[in-house]
mmCIF file of the C-alpha atoms, coordinates in Angstrom:
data_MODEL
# 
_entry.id   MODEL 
# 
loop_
_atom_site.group_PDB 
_atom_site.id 
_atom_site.type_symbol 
_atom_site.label_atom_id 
_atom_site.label_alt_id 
_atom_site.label_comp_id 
_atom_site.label_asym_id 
_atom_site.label_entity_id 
_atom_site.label_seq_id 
_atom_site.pdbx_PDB_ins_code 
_atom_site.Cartn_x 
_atom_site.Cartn_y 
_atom_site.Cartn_z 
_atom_site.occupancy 
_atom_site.B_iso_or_equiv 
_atom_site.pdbx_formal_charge 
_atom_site.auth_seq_id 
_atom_site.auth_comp_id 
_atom_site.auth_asym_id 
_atom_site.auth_atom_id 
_atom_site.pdbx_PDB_model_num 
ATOM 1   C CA . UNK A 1 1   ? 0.000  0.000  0.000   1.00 0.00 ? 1   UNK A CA 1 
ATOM 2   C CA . UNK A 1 2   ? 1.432  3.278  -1.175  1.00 0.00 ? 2   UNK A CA 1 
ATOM 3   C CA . UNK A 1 3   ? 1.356  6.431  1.752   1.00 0.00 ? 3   UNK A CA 1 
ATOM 4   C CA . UNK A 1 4   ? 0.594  9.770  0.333   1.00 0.00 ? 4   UNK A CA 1 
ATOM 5   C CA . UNK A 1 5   ? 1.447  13.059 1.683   1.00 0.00 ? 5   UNK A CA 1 
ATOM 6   C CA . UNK A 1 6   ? -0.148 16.212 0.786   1.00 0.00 ? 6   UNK A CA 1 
ATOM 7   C CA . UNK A 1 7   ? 2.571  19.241 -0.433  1.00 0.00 ? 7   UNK A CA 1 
ATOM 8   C CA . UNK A 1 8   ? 1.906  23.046 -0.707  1.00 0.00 ? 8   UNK A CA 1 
ATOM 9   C CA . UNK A 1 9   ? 4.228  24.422 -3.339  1.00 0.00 ? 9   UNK A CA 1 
ATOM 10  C CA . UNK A 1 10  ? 6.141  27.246 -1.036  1.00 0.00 ? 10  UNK A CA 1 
ATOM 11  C CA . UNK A 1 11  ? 6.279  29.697 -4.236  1.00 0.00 ? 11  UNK A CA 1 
ATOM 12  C CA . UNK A 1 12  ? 2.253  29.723 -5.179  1.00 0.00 ? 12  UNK A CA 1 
ATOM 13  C CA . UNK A 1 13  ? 0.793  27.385 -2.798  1.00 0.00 ? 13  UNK A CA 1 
ATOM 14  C CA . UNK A 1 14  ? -0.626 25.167 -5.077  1.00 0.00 ? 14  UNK A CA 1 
ATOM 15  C CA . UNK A 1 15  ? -1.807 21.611 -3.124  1.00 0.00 ? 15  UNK A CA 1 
ATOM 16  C CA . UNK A 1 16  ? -0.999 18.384 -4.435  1.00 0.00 ? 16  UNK A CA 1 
ATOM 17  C CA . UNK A 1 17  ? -0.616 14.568 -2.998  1.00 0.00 ? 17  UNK A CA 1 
ATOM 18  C CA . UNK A 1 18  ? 2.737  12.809 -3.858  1.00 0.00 ? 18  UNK A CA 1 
ATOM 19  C CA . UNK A 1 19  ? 3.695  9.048  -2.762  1.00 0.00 ? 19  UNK A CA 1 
ATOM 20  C CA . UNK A 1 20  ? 5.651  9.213  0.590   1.00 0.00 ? 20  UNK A CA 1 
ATOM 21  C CA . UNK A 1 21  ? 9.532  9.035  0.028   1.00 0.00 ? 21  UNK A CA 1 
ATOM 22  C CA . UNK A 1 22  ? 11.795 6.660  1.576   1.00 0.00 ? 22  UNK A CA 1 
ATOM 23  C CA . UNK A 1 23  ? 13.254 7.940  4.505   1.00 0.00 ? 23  UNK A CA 1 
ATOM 24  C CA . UNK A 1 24  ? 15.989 10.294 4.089   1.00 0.00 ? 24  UNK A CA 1 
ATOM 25  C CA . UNK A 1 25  ? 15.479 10.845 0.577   1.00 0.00 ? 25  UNK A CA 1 
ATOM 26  C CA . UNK A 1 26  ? 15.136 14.278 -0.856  1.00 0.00 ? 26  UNK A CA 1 
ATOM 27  C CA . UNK A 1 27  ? 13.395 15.255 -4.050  1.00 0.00 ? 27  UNK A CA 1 
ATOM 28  C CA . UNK A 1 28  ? 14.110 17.968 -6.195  1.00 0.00 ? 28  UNK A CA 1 
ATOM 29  C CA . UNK A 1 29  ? 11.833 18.501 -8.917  1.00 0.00 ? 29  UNK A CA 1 
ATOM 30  C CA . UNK A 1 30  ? 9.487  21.426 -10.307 1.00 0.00 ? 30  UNK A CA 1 
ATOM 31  C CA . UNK A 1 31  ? 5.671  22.448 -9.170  1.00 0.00 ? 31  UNK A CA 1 
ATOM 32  C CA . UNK A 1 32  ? 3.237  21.537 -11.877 1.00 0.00 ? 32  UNK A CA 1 
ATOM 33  C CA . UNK A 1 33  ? 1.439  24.853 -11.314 1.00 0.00 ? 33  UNK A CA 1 
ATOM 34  C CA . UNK A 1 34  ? 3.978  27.341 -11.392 1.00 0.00 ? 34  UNK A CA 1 
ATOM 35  C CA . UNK A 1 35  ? 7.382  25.751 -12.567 1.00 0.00 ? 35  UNK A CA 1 
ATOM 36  C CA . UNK A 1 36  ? 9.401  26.931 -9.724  1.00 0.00 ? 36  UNK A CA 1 
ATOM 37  C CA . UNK A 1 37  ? 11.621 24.534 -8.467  1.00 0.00 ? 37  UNK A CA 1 
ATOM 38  C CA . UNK A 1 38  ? 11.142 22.892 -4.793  1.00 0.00 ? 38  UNK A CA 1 
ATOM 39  C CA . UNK A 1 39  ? 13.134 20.235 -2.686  1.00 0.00 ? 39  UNK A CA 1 
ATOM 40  C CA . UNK A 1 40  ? 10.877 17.617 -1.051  1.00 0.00 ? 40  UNK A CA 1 
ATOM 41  C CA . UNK A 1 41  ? 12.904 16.025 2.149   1.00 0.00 ? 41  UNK A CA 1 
ATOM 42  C CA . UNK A 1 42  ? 11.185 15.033 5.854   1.00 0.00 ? 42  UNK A CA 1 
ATOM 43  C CA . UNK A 1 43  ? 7.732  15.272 4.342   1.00 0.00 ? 43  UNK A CA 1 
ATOM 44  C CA . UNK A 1 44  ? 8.215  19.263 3.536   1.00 0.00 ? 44  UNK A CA 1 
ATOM 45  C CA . UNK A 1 45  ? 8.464  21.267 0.543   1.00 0.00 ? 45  UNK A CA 1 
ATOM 46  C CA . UNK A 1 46  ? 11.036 24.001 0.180   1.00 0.00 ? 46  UNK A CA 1 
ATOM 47  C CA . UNK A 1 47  ? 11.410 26.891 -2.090  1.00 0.00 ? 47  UNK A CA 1 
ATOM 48  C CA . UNK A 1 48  ? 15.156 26.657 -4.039  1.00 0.00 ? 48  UNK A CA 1 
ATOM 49  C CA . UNK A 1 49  ? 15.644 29.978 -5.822  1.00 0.00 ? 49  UNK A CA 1 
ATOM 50  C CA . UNK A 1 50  ? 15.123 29.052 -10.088 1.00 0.00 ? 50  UNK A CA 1 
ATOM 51  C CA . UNK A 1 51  ? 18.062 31.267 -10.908 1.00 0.00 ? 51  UNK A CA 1 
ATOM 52  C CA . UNK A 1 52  ? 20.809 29.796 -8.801  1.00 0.00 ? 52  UNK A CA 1 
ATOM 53  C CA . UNK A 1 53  ? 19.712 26.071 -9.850  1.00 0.00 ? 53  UNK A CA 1 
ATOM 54  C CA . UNK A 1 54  ? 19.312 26.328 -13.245 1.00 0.00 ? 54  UNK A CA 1 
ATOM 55  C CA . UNK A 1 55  ? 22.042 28.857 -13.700 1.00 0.00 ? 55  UNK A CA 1 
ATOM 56  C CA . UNK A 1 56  ? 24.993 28.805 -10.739 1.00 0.00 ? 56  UNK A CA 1 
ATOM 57  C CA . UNK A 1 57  ? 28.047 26.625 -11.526 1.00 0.00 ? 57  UNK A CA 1 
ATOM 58  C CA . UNK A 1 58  ? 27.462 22.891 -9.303  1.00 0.00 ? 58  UNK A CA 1 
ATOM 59  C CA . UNK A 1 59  ? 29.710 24.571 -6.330  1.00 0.00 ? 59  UNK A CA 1 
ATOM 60  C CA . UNK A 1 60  ? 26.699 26.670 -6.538  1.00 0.00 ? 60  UNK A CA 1 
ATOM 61  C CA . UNK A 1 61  ? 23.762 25.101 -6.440  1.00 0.00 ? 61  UNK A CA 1 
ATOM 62  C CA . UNK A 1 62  ? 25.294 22.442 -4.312  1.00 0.00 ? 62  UNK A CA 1 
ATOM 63  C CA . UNK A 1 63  ? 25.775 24.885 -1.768  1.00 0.00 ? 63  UNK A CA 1 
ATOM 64  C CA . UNK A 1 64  ? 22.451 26.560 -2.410  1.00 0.00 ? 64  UNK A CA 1 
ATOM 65  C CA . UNK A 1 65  ? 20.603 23.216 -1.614  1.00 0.00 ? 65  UNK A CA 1 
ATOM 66  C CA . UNK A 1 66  ? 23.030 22.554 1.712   1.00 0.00 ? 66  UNK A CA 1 
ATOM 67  C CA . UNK A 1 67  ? 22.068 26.262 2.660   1.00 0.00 ? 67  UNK A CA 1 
ATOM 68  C CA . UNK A 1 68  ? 18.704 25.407 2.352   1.00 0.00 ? 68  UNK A CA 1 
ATOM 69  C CA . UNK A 1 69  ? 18.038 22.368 3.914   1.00 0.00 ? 69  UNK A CA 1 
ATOM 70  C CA . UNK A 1 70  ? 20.639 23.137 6.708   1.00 0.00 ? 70  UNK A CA 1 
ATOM 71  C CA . UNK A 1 71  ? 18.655 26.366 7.696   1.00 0.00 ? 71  UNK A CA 1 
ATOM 72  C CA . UNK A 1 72  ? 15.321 24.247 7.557   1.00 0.00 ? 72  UNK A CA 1 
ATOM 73  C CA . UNK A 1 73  ? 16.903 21.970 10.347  1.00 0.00 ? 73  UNK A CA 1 
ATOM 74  C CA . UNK A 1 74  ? 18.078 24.428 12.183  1.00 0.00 ? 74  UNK A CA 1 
ATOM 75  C CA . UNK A 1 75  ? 14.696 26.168 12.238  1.00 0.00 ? 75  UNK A CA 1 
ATOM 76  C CA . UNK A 1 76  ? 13.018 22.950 13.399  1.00 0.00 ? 76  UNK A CA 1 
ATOM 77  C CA . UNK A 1 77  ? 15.464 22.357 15.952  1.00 0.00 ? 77  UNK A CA 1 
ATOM 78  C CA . UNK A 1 78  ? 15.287 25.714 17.397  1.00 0.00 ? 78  UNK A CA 1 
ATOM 79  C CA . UNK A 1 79  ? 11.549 26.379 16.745  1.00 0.00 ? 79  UNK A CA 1 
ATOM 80  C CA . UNK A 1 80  ? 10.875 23.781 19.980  1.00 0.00 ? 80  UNK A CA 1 
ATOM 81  C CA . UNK A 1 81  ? 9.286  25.712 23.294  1.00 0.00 ? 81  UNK A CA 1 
ATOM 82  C CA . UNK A 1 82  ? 12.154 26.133 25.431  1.00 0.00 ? 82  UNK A CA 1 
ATOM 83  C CA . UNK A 1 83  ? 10.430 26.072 28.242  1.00 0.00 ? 83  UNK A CA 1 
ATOM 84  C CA . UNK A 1 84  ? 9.664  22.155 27.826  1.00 0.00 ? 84  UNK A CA 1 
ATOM 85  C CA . UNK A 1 85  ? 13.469 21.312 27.523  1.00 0.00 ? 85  UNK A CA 1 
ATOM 86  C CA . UNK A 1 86  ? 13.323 20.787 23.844  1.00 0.00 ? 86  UNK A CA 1 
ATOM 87  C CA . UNK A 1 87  ? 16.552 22.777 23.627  1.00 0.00 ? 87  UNK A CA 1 
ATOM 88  C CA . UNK A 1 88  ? 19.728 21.421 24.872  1.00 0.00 ? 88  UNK A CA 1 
ATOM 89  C CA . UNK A 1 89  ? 21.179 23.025 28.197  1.00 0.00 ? 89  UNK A CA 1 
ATOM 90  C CA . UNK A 1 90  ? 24.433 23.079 29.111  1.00 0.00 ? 90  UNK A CA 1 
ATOM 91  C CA . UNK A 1 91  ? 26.308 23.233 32.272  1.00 0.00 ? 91  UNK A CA 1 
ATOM 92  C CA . UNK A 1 92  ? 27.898 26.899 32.502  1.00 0.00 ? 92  UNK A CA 1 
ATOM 93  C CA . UNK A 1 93  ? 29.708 28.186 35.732  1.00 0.00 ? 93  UNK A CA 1 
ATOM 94  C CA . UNK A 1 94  ? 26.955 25.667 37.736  1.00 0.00 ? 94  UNK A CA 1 
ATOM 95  C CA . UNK A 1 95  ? 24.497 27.189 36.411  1.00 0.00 ? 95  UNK A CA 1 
ATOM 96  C CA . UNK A 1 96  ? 21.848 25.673 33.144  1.00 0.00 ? 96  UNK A CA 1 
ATOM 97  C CA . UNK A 1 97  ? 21.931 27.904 30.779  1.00 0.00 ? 97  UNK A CA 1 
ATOM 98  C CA . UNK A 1 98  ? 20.354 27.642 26.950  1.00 0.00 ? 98  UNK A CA 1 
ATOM 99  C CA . UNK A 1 99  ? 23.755 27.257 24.205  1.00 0.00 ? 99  UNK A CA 1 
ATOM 100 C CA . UNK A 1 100 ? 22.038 30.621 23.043  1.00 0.00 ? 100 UNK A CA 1 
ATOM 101 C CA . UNK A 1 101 ? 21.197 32.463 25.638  1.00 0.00 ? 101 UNK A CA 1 
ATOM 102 C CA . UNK A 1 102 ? 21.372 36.506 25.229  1.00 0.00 ? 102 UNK A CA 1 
ATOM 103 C CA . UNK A 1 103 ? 20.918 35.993 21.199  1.00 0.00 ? 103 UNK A CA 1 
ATOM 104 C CA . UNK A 1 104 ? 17.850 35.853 19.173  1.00 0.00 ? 104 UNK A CA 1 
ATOM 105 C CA . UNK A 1 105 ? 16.093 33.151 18.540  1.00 0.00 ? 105 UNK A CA 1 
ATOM 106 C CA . UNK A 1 106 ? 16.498 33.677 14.950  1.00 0.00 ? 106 UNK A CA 1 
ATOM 107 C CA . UNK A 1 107 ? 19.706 31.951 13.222  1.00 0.00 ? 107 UNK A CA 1 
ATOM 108 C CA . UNK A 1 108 ? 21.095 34.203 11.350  1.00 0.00 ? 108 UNK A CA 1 
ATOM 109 C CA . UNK A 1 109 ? 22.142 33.940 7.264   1.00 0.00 ? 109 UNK A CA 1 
ATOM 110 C CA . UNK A 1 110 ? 26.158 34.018 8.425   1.00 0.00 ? 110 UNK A CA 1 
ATOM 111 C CA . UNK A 1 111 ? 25.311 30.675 11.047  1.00 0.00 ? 111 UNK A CA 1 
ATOM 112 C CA . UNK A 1 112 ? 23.682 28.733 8.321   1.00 0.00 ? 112 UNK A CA 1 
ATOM 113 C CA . UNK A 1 113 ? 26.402 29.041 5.583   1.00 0.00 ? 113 UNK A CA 1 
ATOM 114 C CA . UNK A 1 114 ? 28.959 29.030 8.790   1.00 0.00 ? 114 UNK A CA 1 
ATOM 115 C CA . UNK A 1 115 ? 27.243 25.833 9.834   1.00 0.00 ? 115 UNK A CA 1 
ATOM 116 C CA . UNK A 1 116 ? 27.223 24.599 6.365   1.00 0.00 ? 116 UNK A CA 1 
ATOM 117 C CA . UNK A 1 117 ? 30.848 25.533 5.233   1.00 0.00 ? 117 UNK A CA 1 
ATOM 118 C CA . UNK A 1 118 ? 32.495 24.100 8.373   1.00 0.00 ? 118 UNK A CA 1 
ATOM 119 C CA . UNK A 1 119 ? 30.215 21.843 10.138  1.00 0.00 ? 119 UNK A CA 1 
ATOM 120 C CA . UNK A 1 120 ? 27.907 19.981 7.712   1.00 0.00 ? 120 UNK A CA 1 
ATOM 121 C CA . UNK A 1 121 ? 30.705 17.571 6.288   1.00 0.00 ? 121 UNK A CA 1 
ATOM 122 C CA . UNK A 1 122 ? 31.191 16.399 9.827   1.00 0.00 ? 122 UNK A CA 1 
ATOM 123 C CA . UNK A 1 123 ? 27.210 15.848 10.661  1.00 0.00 ? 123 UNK A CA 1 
ATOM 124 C CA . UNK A 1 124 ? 28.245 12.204 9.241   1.00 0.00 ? 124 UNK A CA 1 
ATOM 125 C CA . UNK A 1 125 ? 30.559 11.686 12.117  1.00 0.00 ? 125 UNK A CA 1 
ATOM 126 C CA . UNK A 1 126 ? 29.425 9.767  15.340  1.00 0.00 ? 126 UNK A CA 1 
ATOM 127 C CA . UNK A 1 127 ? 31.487 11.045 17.905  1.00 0.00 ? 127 UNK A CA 1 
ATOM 128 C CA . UNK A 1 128 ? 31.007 14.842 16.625  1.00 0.00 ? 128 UNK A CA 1 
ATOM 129 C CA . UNK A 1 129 ? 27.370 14.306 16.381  1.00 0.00 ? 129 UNK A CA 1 
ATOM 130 C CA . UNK A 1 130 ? 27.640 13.200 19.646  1.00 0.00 ? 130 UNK A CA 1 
ATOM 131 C CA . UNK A 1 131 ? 29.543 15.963 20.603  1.00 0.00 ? 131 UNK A CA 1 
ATOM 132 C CA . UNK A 1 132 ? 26.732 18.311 19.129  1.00 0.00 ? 132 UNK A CA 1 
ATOM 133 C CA . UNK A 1 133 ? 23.207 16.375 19.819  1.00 0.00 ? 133 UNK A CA 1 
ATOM 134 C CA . UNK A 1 134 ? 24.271 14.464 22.673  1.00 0.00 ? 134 UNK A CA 1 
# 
């Protein structure tokens, strides 16, 4: 039996049902309505800018899709209350205290391509995931 999920196109929010991926797949392909390209991946659909992908040199676009799908995570993961302890603590000086405390809650442009220039490559790696995600 085939699993559908239903997709909004991010650019004109047309609605459509496609067959459920296999886990950890991701899907780049164009919305029938208004030919704008879109990655599918974890059972969302982002925008990728048309220009860059059909355009950019592979460095490019390569790094346009990591920038993407890294700032996704990285909204998801830091979109959690914190108040229910969906963000990791720390220890500091004895004290708990949120990895980002005194910033906003927004990541900023320069953390994503930061995070995606230095630390994506190593995502791969147990003991630095560890190191990261507990």
């Amino acid at each position: 039996m085939l699993s559908l999920i239903e997709v909004k196109c991010p650019h004109c929010g047309a609605r459509g049902q496609l067959t459920l991926p296999l886990i950890g797949a991701i899907i780049i392909g164009l919305c029938p309505e208004c030919y704008e390209l879109v990655a599918l991946c974890w059972g969302r659909v982002l925008p990728l800018d048309n220009e860059i992908m059909r355009n950019g040199s592979f460095s490019e676009t390569r790094e346009h899709v990591a920038n993407v799908l890294v700032a996704h995570v990285l909204k998801e993961a830091f979109s959690a209350d914190e108040d229910e302890g969906c963000v990791a603590e720390e220890e500091i000086g004895g004290q708990s205290q949120s990895p980002r405390a005194g910033k906003s809650n927004e990541i900023s442009e320069r953390e994503v391509v930061d995070f995606a220039r230095s630390d994506l490559d190593l995502i791969d790696n147990k003991d630095y995931f560890k190191a990261i995600f507990g």
